[in-house]
N, C-alpha and C positions, 0 to 999 in steps of 0.2 A: 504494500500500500504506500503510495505517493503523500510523505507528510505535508510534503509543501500545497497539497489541497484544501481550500476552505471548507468546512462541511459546513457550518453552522453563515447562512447566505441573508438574515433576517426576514422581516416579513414579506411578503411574495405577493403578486399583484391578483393572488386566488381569494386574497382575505379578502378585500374590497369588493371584490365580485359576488363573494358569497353573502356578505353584511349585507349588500344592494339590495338581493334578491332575500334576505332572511331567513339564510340557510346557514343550519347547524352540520358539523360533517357526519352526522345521522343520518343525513336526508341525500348526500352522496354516495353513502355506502347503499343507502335502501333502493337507490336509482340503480344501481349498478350490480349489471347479470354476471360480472367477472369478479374475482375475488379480490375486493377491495376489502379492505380494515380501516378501522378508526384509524388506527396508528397512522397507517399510510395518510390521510388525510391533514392527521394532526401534523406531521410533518411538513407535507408540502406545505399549508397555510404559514409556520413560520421561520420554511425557510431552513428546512434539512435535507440534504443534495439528495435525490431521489435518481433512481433506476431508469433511463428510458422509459421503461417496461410500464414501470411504476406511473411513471408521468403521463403515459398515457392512457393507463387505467383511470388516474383522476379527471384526465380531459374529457373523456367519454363518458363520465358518470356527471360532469356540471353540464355537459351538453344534455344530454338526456334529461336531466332534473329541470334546466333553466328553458329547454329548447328552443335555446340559441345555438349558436354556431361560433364557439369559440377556437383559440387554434394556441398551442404551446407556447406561444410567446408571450398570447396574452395576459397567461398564466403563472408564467416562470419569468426571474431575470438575468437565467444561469442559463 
């Protein structure tokens, strides 16, 4: 593992999205047909480096819950 990578990236531009819309990361995981976790959620929101994999299990479960059509960047600032 590469020390010189930040893991801990602060809050992430999912928190704002999710406040908007008045969503708790409950309502991500209960959207979502893939195995998402809390954990996973609580992560992203403030901002601990996540898996590809990961990121885009969250992307697909705010799309689904908000049905909008949001895209990784708008998400993330990693």
């Amino acid at each position: 593992m590469n020390p010189d990578i930040e893991k801990n990236l602060g809050e992430q531009p999912i928190a704002k999205i999710m406040a908007e819309h008045n969503m708790k990361p409950h309502d991500l995981v209960a959207a979502s047909a893939e195995q998402l976790t809390h954990k996973m959620v609580a992560r992203a929101v403030k901002g601990r480096r996540l898996t590809p994999n990961a990121k885009s299990k969250v992307l697909r479960a705010l799309n689904k819950a908000t049905g909008k059509n949001y895209t990784l960047t708008n998400l993330f600032n990693y």
